[in-house]
N, C-alpha and C positions, 0 to 999 in steps of 0.2 A: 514263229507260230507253230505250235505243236499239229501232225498231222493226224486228222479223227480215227479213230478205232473204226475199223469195219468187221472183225473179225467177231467169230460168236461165238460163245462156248457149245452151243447145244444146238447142232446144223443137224438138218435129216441127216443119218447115216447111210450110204449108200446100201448097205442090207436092208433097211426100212425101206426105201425105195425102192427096192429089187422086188421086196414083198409086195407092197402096194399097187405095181403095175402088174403084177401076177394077176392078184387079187379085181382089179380093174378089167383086167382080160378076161377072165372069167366068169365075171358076172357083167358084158358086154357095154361096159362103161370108158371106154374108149377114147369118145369124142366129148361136143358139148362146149359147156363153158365152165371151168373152174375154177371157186376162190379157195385162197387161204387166208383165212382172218392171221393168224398169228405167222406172215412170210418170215421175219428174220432176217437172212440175207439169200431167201430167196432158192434156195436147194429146190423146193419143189418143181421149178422149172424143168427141171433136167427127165422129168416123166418124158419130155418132148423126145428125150433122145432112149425112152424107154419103150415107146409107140404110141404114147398118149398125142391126138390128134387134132385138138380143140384148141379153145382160147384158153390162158391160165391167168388170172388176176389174182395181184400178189397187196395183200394190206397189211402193213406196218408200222405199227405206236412209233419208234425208235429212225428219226430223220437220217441216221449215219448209215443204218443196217438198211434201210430201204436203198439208199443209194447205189447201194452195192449189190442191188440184186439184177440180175440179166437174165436175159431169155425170155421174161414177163410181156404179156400183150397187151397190160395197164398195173401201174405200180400207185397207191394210194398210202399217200402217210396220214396215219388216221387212228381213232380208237376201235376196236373189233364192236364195243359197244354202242357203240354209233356209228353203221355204216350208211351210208346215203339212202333217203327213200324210193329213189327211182332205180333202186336196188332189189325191190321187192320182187319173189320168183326170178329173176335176174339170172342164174347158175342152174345148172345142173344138177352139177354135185359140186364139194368141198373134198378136200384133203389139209389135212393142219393137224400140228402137235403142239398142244398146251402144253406147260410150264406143267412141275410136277410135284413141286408143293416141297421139295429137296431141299437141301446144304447149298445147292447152286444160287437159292434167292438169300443167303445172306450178303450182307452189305457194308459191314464194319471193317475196318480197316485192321489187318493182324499185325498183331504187337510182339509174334515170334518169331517173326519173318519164315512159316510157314506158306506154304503155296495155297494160292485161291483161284479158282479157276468157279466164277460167279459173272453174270448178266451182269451185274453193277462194274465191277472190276475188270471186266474183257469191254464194255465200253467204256472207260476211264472218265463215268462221273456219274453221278446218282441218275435214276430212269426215271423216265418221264410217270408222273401219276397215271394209273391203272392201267401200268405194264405188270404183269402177272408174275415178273422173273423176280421179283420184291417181296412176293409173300411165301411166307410158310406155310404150309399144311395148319387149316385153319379154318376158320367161318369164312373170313375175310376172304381167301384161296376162291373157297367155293359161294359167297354171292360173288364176287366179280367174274367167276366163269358163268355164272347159272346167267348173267345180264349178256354176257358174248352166246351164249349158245341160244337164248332167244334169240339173239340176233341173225343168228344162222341160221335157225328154223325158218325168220321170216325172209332170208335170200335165198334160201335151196330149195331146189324141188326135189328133188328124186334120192339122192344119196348122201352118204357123208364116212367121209374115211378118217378115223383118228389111230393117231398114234401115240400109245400112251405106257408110261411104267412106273411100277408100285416102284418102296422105295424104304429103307430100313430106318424106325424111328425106336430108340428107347431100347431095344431087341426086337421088335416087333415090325412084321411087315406091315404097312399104311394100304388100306385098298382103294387107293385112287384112283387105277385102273375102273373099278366097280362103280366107284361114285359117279363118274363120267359117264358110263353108262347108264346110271339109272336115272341121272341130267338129262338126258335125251328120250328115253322111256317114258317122261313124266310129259315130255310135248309131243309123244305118240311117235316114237322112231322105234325100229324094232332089231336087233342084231340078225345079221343075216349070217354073218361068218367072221371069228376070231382065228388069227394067227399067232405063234409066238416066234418070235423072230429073235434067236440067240444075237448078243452085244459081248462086247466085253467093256467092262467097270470101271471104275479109276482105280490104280491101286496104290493109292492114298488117301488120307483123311480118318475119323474118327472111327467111321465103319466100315474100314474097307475090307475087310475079314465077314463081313455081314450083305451081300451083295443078292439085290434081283437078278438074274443072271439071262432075263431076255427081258425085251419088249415087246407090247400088244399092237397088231397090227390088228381092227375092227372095223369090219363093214356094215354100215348100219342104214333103211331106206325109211320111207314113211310106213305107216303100218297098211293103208292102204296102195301101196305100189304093189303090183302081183297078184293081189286080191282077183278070183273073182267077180 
């Protein structure tokens, strides 16, 4: 019997984390209770070893990748679009990094024996429906986030940290980063503060000569926290 893939193609990077608990420090977000709708295999945990002080609850569509995440103070295999009603206000803040609408969500199987480094293929079998890591920059992309990030409006109080990167399509850069944002503008969250946190790329595939060459690190609160 074959043993399950635990491994993920697109784990926090420790820079992104490095960033984040800055960014947490700073704006005196510390403690509390924390979800991640979109865990993975759970990286976010390791804020704990970054001074993050709170509880961290980890949710995750993908049974194999939930299994494998440690450090968590509740682990929930689940859709982000449905997360439990006794959920509501439940958190403080969030931290989580959606899917990016990339090359990462294709699914097909190469016929050049080319390398794929894709959510389908680093779990070794198709994803469960309305895992995010399956679609392409699309409609589709963006209602089943717009159905997750209401969801997160109605579990979060106070904050929410995403981590997110535009992405080359056609020659042109995709502003995913922006649409996410304005996702969260439209249910009254406001950007408190953007970081850009240099990454390095893959260097291969169809555009690797065409590369965003950081990602967004984004703090964003209700409009009225701070207020007045």
């Amino acid at each position: 019997m074959a043993k399950p893939r635990v491994d993920h193609p697109a784990p926090f990077h420790p820079r992104i984390l490095d960033a984040v608990a800055e960014l947490l420090l700073r704006h005196g977000l510390t403690g509390g209770n924390l979800i991640d709708p979109f865990a993975g295999i759970g990286r976010v945990t390791t804020l704990k070893d970054r001074g993050f002080t709170g509880a961290i609850v980890c949710n995750e569509l993908e049974p194999e990748w939930a299994k494998a995440i440690q450090g968590a103070d509740f682990v929930r295999v689940g859709d982000a679009r449905q997360l439990p009603q006794e959920w509501t206000r439940r958190f403080d803040l969030a931290v989580t990094s959606p899917t990016y609408g990339n090359r990462m969500a294709d699914h097909h199987n190469a016929k050049d024996g080319s390398r794929r480094i894709t959510y389908r293929h680093r779990l070794g079998r198709p994803l469960t429906l309305g895992n995010t890591g399956q679609l392409q920059w699309g409609w589709e992309y963006r209602a089943l986030h717009e159905q997750a990030w209401a969801e997160l409006d109605r579990v979060v109080r106070t904050a929410i940290v995403l981590n997110v990167k535009d992405h080359i399509r056609a020659g042109q850069a995709v502003p995913v980063t922006d649409w996410h944002v304005q996702a969260f503008q439209v249910l009254d969250w406001r950007v408190v503060e953007r970081v850009r946190v240099p990454v390095d790329g893959m260097g291969f595939g169809a555009n690797r000569s065409l590369r965003v060459e950081y990602e967004n690190v984004i703090l964003l609160t209700r409009k009225w926290v701070g207020s007045p």
